[in-house]
N, CA, C and O atoms as a CHARMM CRD file, in Angstrom:
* protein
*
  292
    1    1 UNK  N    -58.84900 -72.82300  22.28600 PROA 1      0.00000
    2    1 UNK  CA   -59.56600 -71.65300  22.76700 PROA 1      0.00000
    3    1 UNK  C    -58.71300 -70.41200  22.54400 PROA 1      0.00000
    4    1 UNK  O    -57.58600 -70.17600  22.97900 PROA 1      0.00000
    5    2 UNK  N    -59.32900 -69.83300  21.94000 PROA 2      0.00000
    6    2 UNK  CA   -58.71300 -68.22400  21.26600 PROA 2      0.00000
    7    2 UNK  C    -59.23500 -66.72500  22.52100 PROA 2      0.00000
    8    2 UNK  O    -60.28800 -66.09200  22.43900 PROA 2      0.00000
    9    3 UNK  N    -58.12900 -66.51200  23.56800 PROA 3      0.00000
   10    3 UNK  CA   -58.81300 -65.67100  24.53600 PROA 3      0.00000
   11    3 UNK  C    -58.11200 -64.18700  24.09200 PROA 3      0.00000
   12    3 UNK  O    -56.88800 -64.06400  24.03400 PROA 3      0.00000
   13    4 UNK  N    -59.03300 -63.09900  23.79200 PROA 4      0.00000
   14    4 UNK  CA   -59.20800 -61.95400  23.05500 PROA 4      0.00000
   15    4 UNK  C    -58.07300 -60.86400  24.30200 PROA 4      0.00000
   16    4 UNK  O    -58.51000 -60.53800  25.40600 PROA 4      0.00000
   17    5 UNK  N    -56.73000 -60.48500  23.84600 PROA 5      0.00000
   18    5 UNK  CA   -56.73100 -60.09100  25.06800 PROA 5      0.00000
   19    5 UNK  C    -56.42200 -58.07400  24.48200 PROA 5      0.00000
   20    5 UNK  O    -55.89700 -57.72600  23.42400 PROA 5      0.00000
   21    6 UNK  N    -56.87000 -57.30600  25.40200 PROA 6      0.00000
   22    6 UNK  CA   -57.25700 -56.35100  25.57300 PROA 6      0.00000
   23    6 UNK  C    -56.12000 -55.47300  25.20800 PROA 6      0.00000
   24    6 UNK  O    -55.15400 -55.37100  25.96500 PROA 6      0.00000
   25    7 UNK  N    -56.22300 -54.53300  23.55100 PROA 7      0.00000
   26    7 UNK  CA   -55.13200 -53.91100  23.44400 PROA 7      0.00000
   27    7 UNK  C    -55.42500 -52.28600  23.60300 PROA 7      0.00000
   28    7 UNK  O    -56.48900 -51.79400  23.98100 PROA 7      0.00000
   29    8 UNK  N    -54.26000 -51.59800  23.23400 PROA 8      0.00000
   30    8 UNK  CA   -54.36500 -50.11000  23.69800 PROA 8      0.00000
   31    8 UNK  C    -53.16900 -49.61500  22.47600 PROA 8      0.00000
   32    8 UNK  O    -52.33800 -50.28200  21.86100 PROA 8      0.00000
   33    9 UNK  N    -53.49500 -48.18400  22.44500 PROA 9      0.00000
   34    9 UNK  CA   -52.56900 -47.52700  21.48100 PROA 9      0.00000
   35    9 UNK  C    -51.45300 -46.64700  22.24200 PROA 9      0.00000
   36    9 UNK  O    -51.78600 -45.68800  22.93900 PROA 9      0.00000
   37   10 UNK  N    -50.23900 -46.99300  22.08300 PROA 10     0.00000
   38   10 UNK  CA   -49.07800 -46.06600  22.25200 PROA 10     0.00000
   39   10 UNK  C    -48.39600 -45.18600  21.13700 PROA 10     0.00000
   40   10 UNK  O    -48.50600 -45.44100  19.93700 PROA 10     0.00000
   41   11 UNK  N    -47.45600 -43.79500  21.80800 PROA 11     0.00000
   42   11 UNK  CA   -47.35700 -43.39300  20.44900 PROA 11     0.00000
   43   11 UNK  C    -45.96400 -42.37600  21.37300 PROA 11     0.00000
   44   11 UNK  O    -46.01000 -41.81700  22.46900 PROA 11     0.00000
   45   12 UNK  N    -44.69400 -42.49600  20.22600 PROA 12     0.00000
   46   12 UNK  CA   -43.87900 -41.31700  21.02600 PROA 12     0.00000
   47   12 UNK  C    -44.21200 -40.50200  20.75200 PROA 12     0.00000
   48   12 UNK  O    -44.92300 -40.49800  19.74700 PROA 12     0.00000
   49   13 UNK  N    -43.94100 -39.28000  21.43000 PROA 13     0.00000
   50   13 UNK  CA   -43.99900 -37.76600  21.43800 PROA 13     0.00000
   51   13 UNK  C    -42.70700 -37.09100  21.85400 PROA 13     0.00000
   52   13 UNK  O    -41.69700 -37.61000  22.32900 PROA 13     0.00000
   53   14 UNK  N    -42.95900 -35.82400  21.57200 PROA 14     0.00000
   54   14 UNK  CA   -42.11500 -34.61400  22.14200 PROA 14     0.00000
   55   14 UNK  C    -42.62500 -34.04800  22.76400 PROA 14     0.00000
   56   14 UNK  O    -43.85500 -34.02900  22.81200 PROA 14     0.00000
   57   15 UNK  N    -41.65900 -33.19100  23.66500 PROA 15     0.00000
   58   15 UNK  CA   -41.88500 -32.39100  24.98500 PROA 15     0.00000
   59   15 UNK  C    -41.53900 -31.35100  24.33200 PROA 15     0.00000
   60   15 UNK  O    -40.50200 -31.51900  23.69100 PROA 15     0.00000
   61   16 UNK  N    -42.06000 -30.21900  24.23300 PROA 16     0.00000
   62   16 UNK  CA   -41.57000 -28.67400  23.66000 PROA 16     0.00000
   63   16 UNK  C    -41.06300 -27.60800  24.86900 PROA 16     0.00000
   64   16 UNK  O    -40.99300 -26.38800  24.71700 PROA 16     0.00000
   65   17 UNK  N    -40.71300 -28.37500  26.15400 PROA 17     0.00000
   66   17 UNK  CA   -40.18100 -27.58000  27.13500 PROA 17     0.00000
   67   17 UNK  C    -38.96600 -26.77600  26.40600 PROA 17     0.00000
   68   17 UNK  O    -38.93200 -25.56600  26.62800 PROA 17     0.00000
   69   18 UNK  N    -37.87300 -27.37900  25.48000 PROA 18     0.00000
   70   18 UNK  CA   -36.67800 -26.31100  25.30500 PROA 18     0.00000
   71   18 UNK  C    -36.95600 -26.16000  23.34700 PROA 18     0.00000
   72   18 UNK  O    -36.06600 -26.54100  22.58700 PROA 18     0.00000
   73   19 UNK  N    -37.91300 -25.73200  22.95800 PROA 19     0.00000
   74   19 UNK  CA   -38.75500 -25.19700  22.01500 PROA 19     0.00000
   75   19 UNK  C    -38.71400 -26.29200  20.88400 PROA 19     0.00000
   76   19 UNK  O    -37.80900 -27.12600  20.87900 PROA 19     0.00000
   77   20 UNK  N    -39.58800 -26.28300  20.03900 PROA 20     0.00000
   78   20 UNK  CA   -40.22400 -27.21100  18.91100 PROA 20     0.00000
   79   20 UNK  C    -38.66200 -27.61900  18.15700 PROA 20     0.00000
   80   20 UNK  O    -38.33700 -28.75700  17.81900 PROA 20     0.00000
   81   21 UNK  N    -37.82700 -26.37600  18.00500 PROA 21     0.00000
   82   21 UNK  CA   -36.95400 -27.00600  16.79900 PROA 21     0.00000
   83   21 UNK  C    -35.86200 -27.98800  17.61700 PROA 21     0.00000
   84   21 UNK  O    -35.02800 -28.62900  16.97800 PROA 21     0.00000
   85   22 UNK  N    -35.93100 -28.04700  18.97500 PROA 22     0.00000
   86   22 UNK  CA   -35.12400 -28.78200  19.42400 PROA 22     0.00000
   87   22 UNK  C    -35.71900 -29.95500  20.47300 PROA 22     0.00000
   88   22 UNK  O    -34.90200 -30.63200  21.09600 PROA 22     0.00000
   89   23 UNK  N    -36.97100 -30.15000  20.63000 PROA 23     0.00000
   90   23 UNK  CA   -37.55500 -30.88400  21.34300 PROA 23     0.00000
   91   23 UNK  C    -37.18700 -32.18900  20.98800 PROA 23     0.00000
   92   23 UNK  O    -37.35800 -32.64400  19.85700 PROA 23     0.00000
   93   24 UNK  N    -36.67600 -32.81600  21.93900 PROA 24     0.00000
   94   24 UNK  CA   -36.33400 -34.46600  22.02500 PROA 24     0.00000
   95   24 UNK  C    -37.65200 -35.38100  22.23500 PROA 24     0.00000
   96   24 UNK  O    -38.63900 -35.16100  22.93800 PROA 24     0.00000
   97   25 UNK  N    -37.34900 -36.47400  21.40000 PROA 25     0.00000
   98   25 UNK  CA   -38.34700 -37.68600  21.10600 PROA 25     0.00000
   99   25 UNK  C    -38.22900 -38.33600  22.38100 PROA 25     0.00000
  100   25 UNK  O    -37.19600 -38.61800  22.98800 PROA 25     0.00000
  101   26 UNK  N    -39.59400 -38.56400  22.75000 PROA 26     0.00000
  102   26 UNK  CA   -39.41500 -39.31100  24.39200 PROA 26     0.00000
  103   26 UNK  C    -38.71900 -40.53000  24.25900 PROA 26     0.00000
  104   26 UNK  O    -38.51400 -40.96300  23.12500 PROA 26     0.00000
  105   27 UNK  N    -38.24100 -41.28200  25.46500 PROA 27     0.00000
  106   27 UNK  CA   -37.58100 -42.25900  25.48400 PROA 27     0.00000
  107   27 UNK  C    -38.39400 -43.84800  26.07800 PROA 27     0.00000
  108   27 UNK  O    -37.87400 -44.83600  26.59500 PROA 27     0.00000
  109   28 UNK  N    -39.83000 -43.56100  25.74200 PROA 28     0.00000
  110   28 UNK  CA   -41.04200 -44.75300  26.02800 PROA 28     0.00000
  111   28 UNK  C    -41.85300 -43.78800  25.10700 PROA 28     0.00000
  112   28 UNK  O    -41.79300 -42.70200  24.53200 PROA 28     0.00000
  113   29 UNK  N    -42.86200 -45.16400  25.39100 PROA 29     0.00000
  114   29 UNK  CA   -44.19800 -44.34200  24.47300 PROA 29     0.00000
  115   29 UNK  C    -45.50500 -44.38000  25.44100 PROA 29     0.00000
  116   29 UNK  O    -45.43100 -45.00000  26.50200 PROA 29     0.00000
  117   30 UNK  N    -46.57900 -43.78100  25.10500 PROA 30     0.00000
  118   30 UNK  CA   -47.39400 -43.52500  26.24000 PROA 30     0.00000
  119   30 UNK  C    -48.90700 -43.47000  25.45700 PROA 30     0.00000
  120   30 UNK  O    -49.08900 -43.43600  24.24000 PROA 30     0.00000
  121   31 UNK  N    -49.74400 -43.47100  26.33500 PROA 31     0.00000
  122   31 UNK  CA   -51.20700 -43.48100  25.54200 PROA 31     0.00000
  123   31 UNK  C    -51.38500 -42.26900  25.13400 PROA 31     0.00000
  124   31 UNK  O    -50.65100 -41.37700  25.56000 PROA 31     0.00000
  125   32 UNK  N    -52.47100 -41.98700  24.16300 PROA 32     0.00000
  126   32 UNK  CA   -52.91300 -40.24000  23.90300 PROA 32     0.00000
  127   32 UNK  C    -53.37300 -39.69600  25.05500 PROA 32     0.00000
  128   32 UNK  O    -53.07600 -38.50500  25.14700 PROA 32     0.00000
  129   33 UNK  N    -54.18400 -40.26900  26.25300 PROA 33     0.00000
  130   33 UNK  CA   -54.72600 -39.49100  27.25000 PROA 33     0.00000
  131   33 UNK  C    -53.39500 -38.75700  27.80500 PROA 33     0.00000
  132   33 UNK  O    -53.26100 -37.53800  27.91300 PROA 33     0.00000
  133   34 UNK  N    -52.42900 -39.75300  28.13800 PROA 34     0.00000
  134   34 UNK  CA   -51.58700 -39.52700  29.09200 PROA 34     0.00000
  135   34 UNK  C    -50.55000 -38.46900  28.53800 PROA 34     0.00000
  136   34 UNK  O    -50.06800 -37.64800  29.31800 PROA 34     0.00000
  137   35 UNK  N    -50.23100 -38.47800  27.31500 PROA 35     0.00000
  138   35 UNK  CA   -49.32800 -37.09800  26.65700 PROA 35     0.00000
  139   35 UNK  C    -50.25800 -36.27000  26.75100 PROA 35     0.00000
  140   35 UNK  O    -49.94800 -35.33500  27.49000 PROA 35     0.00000
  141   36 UNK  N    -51.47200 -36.18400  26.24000 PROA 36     0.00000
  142   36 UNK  CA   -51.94800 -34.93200  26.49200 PROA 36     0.00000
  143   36 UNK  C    -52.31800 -34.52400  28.05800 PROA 36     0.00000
  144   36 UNK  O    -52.33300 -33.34600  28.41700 PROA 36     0.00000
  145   37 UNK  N    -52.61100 -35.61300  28.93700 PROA 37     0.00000
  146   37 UNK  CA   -53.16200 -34.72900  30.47500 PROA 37     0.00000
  147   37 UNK  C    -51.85900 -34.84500  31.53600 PROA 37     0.00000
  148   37 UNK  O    -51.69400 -34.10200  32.50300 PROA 37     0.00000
  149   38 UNK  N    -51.11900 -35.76600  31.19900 PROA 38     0.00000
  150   38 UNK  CA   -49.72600 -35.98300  32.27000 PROA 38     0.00000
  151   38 UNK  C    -48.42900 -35.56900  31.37400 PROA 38     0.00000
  152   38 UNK  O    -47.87000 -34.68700  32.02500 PROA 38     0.00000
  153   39 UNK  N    -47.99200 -35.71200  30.65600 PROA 39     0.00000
  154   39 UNK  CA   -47.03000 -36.09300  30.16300 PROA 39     0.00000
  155   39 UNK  C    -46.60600 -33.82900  29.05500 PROA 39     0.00000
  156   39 UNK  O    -45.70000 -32.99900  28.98400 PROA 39     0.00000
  157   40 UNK  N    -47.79200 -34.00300  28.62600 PROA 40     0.00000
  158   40 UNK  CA   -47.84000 -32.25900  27.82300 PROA 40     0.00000
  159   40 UNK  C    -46.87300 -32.28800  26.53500 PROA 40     0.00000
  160   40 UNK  O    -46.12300 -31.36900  26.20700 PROA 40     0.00000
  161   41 UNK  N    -47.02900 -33.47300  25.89200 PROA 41     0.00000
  162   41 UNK  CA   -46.16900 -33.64400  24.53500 PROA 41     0.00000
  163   41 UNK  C    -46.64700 -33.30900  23.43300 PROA 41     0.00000
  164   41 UNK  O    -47.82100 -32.98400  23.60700 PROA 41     0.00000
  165   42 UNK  N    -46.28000 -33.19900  22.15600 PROA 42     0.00000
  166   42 UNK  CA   -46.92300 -33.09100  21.01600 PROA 42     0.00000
  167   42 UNK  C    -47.15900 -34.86900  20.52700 PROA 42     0.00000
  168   42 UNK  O    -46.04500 -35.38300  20.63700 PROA 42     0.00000
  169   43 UNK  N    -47.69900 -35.43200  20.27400 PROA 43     0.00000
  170   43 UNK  CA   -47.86500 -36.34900  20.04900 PROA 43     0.00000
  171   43 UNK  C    -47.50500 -36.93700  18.52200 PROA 43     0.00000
  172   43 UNK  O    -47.92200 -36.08500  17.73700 PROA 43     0.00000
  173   44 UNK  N    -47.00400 -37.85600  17.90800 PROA 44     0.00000
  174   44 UNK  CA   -46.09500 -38.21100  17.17800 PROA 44     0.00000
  175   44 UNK  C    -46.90300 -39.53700  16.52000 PROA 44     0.00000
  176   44 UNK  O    -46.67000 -40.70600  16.82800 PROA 44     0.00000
  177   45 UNK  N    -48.09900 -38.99600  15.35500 PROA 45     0.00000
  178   45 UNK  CA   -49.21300 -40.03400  15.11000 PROA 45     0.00000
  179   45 UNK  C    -48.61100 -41.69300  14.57200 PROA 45     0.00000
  180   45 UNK  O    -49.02900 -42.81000  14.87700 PROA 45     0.00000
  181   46 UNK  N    -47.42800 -41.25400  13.62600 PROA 46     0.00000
  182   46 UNK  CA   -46.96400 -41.94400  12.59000 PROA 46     0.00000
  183   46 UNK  C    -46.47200 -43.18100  13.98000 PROA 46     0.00000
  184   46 UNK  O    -46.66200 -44.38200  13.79200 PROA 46     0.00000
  185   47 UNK  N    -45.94000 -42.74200  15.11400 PROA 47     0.00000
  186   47 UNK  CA   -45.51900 -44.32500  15.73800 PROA 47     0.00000
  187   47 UNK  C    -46.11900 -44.96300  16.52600 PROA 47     0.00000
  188   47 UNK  O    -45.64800 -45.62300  17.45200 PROA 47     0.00000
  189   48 UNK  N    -47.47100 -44.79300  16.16600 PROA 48     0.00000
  190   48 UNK  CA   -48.44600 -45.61200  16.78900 PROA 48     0.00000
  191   48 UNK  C    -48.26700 -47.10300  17.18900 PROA 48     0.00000
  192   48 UNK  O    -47.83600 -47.60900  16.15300 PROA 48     0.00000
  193   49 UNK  N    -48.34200 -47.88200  17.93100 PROA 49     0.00000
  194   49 UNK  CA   -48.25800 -49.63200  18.32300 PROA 49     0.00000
  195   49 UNK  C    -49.31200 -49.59500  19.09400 PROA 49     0.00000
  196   49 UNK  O    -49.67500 -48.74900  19.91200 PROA 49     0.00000
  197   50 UNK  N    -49.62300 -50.26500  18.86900 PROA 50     0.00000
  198   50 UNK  CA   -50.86500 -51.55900  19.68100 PROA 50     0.00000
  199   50 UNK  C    -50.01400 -52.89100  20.89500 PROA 50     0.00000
  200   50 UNK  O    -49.39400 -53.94200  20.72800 PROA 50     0.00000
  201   51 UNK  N    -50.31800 -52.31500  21.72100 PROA 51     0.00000
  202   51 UNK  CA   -49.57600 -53.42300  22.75400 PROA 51     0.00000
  203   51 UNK  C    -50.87700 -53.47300  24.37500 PROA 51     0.00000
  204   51 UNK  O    -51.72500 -52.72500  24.86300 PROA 51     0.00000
  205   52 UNK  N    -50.27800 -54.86900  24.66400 PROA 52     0.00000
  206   52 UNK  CA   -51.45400 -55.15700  25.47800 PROA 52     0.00000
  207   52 UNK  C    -51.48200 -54.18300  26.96300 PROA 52     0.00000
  208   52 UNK  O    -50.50100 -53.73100  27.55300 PROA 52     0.00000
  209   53 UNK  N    -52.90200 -54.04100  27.32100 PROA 53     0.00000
  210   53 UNK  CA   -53.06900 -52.82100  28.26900 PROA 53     0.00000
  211   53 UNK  C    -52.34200 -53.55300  29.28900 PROA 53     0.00000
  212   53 UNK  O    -51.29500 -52.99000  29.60700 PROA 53     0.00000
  213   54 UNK  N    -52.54000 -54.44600  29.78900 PROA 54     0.00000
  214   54 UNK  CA   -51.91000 -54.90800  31.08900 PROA 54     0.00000
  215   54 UNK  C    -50.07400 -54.52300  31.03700 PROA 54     0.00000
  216   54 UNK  O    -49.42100 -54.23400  32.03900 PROA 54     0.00000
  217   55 UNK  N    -49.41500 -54.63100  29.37000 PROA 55     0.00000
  218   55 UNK  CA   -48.33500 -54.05700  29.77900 PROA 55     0.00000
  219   55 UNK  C    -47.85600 -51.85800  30.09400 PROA 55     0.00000
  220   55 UNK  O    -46.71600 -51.39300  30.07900 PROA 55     0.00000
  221   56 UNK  N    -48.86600 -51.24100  30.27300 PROA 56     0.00000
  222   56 UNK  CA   -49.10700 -49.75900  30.20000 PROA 56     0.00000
  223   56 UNK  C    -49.17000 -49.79000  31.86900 PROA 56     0.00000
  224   56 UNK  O    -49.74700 -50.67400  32.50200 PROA 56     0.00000
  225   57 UNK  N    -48.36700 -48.49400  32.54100 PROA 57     0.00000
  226   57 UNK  CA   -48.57300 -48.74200  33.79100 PROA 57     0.00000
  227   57 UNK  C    -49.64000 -47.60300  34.14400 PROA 57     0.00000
  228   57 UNK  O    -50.35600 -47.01300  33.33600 PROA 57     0.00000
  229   58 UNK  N    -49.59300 -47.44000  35.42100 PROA 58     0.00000
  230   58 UNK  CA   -50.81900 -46.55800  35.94000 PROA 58     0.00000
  231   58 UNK  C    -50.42400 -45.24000  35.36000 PROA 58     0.00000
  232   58 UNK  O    -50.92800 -44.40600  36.11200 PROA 58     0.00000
  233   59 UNK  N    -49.92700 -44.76700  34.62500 PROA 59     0.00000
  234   59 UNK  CA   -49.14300 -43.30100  34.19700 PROA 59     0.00000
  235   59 UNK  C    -49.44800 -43.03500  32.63300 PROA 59     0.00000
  236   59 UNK  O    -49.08400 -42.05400  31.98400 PROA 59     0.00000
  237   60 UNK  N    -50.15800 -44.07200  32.20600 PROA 60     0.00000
  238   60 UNK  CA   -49.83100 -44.68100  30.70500 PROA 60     0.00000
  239   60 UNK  C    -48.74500 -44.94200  30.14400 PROA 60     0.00000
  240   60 UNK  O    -48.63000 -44.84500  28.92200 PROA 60     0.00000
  241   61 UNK  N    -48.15800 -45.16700  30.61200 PROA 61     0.00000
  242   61 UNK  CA   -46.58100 -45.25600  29.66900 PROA 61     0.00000
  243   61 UNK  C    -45.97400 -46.86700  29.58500 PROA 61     0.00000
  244   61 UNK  O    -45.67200 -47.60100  30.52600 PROA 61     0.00000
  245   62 UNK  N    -45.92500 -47.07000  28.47800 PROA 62     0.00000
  246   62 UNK  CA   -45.11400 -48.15100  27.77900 PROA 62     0.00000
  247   62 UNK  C    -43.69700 -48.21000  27.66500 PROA 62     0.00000
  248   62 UNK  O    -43.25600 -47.68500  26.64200 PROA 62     0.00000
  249   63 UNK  N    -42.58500 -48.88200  28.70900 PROA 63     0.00000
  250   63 UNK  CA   -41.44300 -49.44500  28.01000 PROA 63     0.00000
  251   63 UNK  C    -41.34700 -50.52100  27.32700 PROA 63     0.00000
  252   63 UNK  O    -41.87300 -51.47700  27.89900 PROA 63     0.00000
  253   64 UNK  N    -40.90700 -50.74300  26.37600 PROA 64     0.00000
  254   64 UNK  CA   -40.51400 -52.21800  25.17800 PROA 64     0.00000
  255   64 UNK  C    -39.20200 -52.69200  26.15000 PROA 64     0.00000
  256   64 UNK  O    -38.20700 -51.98700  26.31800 PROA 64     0.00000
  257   65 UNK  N    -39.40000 -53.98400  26.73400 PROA 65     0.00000
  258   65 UNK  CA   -38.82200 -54.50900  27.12200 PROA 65     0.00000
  259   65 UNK  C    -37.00600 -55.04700  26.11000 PROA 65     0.00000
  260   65 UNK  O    -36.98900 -56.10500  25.48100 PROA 65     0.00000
  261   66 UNK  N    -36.21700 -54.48000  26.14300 PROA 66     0.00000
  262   66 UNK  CA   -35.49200 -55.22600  24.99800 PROA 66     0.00000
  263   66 UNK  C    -34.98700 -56.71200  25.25700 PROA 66     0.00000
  264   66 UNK  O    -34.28400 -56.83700  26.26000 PROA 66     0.00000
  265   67 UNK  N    -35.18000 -57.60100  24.67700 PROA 67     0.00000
  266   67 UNK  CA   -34.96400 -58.73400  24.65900 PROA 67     0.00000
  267   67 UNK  C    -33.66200 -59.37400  24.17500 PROA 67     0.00000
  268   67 UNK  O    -33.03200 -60.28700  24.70900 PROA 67     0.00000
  269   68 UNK  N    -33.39800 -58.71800  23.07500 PROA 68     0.00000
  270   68 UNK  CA   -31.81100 -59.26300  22.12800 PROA 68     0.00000
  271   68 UNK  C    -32.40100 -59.87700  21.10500 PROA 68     0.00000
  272   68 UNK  O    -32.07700 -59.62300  19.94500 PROA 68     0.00000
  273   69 UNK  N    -33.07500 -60.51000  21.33200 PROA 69     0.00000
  274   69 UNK  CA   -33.53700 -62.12700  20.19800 PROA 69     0.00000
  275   69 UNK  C    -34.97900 -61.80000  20.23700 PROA 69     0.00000
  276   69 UNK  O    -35.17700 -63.01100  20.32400 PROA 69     0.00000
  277   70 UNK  N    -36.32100 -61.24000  20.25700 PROA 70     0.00000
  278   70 UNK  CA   -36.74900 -60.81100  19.77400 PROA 70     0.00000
  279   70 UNK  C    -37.71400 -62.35500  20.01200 PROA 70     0.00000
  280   70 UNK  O    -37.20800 -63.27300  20.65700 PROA 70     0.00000
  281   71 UNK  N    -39.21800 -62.49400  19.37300 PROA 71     0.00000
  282   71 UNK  CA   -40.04700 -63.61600  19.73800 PROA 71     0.00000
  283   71 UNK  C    -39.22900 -65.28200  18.58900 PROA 71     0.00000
  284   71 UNK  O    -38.99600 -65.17600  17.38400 PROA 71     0.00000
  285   72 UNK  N    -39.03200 -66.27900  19.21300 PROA 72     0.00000
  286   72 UNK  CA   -38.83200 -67.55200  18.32200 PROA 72     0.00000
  287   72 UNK  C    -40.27000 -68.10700  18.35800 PROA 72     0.00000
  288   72 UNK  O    -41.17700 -67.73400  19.10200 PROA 72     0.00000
  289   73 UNK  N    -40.30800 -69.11400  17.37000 PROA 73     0.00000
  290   73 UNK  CA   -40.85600 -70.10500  16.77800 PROA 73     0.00000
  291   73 UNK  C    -42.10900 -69.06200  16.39400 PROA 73     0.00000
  292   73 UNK  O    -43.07300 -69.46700  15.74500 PROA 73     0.00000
């Protein structure tokens, strides 16, 4: 049984609080709603991922868990 599970798009951005030529790349990635209505980033199309909604918290925002070793088999 193949159960379909429910994905969502993340993407880093920049914050242009200390101006465009120096704006730092966020340090998670977050949905498009959430940079544009919480977050006020420029949004950063090219690093788009697909990861499952249940891991996005109520804020939209995605941390990548680091693992070391990465998925086996």
């Amino acid at each position: 049984m193949n159960i379909q599970q429910a994905m969502t798009s993340v993407y880093n951005f920049r914050t242009l609080d200390s101006g465009y030529e120096s704006a730092p790349v966020s340090c998670f990635k977050a949905t498009r709603q959430a940079v544009r209505d919480i977050f006020g980033g420029d949004l950063i199309e090219a690093t788009e991922e697909r990861v499952p909604q249940d891991e996005v918290d109520e804020m939209g925002r995605y941390r990548r868990v680091a693992t070391g070793w990465g998925e086996l088999g």
